[in-house]
C-alpha positions in Angstrom: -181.8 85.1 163.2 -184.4 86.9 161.2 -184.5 88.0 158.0 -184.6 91.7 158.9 -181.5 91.5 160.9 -180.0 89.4 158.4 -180.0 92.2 156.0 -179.0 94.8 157.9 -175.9 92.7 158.6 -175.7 92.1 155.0 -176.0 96.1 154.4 -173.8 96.8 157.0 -171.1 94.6 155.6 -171.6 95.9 152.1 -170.9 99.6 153.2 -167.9 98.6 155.1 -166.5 97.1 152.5 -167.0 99.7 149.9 -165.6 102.2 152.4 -162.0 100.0 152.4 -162.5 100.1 149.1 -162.6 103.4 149.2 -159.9 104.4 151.5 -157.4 101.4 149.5 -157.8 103.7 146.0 -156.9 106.7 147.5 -154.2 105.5 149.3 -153.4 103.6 146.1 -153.3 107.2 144.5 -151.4 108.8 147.2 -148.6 106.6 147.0 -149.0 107.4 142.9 -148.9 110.7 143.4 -145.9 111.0 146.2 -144.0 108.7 143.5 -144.3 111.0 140.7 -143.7 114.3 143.1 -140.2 112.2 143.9 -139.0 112.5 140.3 -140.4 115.4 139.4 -137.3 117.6 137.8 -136.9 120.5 140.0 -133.8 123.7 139.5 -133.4 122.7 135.5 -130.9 125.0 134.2 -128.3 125.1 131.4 -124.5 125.5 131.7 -121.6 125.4 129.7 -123.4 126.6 126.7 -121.2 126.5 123.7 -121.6 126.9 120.0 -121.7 123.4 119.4 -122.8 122.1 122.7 -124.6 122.6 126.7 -125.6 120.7 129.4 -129.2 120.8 131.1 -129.2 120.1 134.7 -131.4 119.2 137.7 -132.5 117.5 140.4 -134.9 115.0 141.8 -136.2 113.3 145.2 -135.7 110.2 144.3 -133.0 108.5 141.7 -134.3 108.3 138.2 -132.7 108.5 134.4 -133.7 111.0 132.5 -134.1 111.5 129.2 -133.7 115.3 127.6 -135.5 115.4 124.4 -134.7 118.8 122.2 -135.7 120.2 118.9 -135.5 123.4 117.1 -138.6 123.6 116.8 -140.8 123.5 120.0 -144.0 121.8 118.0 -141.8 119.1 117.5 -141.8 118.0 120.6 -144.7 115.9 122.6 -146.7 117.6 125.3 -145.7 117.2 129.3 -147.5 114.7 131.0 -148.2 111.1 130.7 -145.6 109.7 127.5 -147.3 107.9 125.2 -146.2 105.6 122.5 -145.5 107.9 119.6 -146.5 107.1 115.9 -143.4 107.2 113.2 -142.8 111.0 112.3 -145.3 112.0 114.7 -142.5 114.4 116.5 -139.0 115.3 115.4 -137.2 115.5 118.1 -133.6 114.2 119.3 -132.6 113.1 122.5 -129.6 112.9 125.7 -129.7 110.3 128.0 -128.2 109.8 131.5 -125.9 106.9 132.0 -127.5 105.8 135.9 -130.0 106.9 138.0 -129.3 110.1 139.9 -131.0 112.4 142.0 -128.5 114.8 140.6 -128.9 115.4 136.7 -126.4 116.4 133.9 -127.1 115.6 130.6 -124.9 116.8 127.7 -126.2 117.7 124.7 -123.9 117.9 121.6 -123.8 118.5 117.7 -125.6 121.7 117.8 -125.7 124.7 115.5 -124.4 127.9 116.5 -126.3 130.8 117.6 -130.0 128.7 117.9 -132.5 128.7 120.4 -133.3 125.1 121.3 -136.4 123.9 123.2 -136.4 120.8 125.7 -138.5 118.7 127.9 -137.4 116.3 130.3 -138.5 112.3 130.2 -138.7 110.6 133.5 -140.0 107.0 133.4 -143.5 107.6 131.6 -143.7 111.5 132.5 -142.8 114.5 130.3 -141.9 117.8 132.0 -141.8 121.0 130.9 -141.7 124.6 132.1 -145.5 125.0 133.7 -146.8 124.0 130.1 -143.9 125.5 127.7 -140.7 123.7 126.9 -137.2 124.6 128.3 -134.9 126.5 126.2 -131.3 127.3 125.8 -129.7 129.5 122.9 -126.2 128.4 121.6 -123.2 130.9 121.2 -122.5 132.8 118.1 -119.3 130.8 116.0 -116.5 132.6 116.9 -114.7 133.7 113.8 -110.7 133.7 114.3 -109.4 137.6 113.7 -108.3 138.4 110.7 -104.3 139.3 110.0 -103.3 141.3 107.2 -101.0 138.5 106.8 -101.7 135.0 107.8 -98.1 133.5 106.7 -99.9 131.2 104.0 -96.9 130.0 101.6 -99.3 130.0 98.8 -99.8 133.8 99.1 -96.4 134.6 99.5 -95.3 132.4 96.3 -97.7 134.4 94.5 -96.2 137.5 95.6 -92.3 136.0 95.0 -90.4 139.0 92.8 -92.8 141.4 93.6 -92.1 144.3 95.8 -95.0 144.2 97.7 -94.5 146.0 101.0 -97.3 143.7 102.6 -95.1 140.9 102.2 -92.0 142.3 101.9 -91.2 141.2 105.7 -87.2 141.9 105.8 -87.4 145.2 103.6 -84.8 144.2 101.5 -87.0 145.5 98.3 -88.0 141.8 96.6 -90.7 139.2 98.2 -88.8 135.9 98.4 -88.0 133.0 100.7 -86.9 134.6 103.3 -89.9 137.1 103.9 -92.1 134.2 104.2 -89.7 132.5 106.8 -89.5 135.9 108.9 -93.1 135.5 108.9 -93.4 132.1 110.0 -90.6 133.3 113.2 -92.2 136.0 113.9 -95.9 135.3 113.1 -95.7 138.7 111.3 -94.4 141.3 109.0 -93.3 144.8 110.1 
C-alpha cells in the first residue's frame, strides 16, 4: 500500500471519528437537556394562604424533591439556574422541603408574618427555577383581630366595678355590680 493511500485512509478515519465524536456530545446533551425538561416545575401556585402559613404547589415529569427557598426580600435569594455552592451570608433566605420524590409537589411553608408579600424559587437537584427570571410570590392574610364586646366577662373588670352602679356591668339590673352580674355574664356571654 502506498503512502498516498495510506493517508487518505488515515484522514478518512480521523473525520469519522471526530464526526462520532460529534454526534456522542450532542446526544450526550440531549439526554442532559430532556433530563432537566423532566423536572422542570411546571403549574406552581399557592393555596391555603394563611396569616401564618401557605403551601406552594406543582408538578413535574419526572419524580424529584424539591426544595422551596423564600425570603422577604427577593435579593436575598440566588438567581435561577445552575445552584452553586453559596458562600456564608451570601443570601438570606429560608427553606421547605419535600419529604420523597414526587411528580406531584406540596410544600408547606410555616412561621410567617401576617399580611407580607414573600418571594420563592424552586430547587430541583442542582437547578433553581423561577418565574421566567423573577421569583414566585405569595402575600400572607391580614391577622384577624377578634371583635371587640363592650363586655368581655373579664372577672378583673367586673371586680373593679363591684359596688358601683355601672349600667355596663350591671347585667341583672338590680342597681349594684356584684357577683352575680359577672356570673350572668359568664351564662349568657353578655349583659342586657
Amino acid at each position: 500500500m502506498n503512502s498516498t493511500v495510506k493517508g487518505i485512509l488515515i484522514g478518512a478515519g480521523l473525520i469519522v471519528s471526530l464526526i462520532l465524536i460529534v454526534l456522542a456530545a450532542q446526544s450526550a446533551k440531549m439526554l442532559v437537556t430532556r433530563a432537566e425538561v423532566d423536572i422542570v416545575p411546571t403549574n406552581v401556585r399557592t393555596s391555603e394562604v394563611t396569616e401564618r402559613s401557605a403551601k406552594v404547589a406543582w408538578e413535574s415529569k419526572k419524580e424529584s424533591v424539591g426544595i422551596v427557598l423564600y425570603s422577604q426580600n427577593s435579593a436575598d435569594l440566588p438567581p435561577a439556574g445552575e445552584y452553586k455552592e453559596l458562600e456564608a451570608g451570601q443570601y438570606r433566605f429560608q427553606q421547605a422541603f419535600e419529604v420523597k420524590p414526587a411528580t406531584s409537589h406540596l410544600v408547606s411553608l410555616t412561621f410567617l408574618s401576617s399580611n407580607t408579600t414573600y418571594y420563592f424559587k424552586i430547587l430541583v437537584g442542582k437547578k433553581i427555577f423561577d418565574d421566567g427570571g423573577i421569583p414566585f410570590s405569595l402575600t400572607t392574610q391580614p391577622q384577624i383581630s377578634p371583635t371587640p364586646t363592650p363586655y368581655d366577662c373579664n372577672l378583673n373588670m367586673f371586680k373593679a366595678k363591684f359596688g358601683t352602679a355601672d349600667s355596663a356591668y350591671d347585667c341583672n339590673q338590680d342597681g349594684v355590680v356584684n357577683t352575680r352580674d359577672y356570673l350572668y355574664c359568664l351564662q349568657n356571654n353578655r349583659c342586657p
